[in-house]
Every structure is written in C-alpha cells, then in structure tokens.
N, C-alpha and C positions, 0 to 999 in steps of 0.2 A: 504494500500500500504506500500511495508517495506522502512524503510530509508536506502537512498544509503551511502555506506562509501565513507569517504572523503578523498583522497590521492593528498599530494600537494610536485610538481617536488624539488628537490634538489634544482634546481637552481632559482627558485620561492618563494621557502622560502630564500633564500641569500638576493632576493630585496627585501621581505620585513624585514631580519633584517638589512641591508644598508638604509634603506629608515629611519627605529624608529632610528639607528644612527645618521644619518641627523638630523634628527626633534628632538632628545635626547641635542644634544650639541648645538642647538638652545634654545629648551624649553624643558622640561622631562613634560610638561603638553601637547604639540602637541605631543610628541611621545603619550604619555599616548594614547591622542584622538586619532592618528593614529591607535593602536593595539586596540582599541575599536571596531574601523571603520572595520576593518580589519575581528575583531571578528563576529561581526554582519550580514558582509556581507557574510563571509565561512556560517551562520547559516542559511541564506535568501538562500542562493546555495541550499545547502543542501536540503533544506526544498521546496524548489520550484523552482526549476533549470529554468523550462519550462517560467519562463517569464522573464526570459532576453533574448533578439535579439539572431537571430541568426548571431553571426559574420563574420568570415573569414574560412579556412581549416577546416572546421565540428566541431568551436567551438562556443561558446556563450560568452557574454562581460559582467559583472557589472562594472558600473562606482561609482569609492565610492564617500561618499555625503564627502563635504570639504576637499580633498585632489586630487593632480592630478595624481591617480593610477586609473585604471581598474583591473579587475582582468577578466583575460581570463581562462575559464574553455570548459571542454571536459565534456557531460553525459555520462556514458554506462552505457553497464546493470545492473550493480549494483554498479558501481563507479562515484564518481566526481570527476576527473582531475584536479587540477589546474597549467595548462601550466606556466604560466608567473603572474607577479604583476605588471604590466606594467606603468612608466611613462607617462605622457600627450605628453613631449617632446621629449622623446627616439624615435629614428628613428621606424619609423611603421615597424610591422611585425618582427622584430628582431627575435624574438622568434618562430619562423613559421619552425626553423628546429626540433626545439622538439617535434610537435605534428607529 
C-alpha cells in the first residue's frame, strides 16, 4: 500500500507553533517533548490513519499522550489532512469551518 502524503492547514501549524511557544517560555524541555509528541503522532497518522475514531465532519481525532492537544485529521485518497491541533479547553468544534 503507498504512503499517503501529509498536508497540514496553515492555521494548524500556527497552534502548534503557539502551543511549543507556550511550553518554550515555560520549559524549552516540555516544548522539546511537545514537538516530539507532535512528531510521532503526524508518523502514527501517517502510517495508520485507520485506527483513530472516527470523529466529527468526516474527520478522525488522535489525542497526544501528555499534553492536552488532539490532532484532528481528514484521510483521502492519497492525502492526510491535518485540520486543527486542537486544545482540551478551546471551545469544541472551533475549527469545523475549515474542513
């Protein structure tokens, strides 16, 4: 099976470099583990889309391990989407006008 390419929103990458900012001038070792987190989990998408839930508007949710982001993605045919980076606390669905 070929690997899907990975395409992630303009405004998706913003939260997550707001987010390593955050966790940067707190700790530069939680940002670190944040873009680790972050890494692993676009690799885990990538690599096996199919076993994250199906979420909301015909997307799918990973929730990263030690931090309170999700990462909401879109499959297609030969793309992974990644709509949003999404907070635990941000108002739900925020991001439901970009898909």
């Amino acid at each position: 099976m070929k690997r899907k390419r990975l395409r992630i929103e303009s405004q998706a990458q913003e939260e997550i470099n707001e987010a390593f900012e955050w966790y940067f001038k707190r700790s530069p070792e939680a940002a670190d583990g944040f873009l680790t987190e972050i890494g692993a989990s676009l690799a885990q998408i990538v690599s096996h889309p199919q076993l994250y839930p199906i979420y909301t508007k015909n997307t799918r949710r990973r929730v990263l391990a030690g931090f309170p982001y999700s990462v909401i993605f879109q499959e297609k045919a030969d793309t992974i989407l990644v709509v949003a980076v999404a907070h635990a606390k941000r108002r739900a669905g925020y991001w439901r006008g970009r898909v």
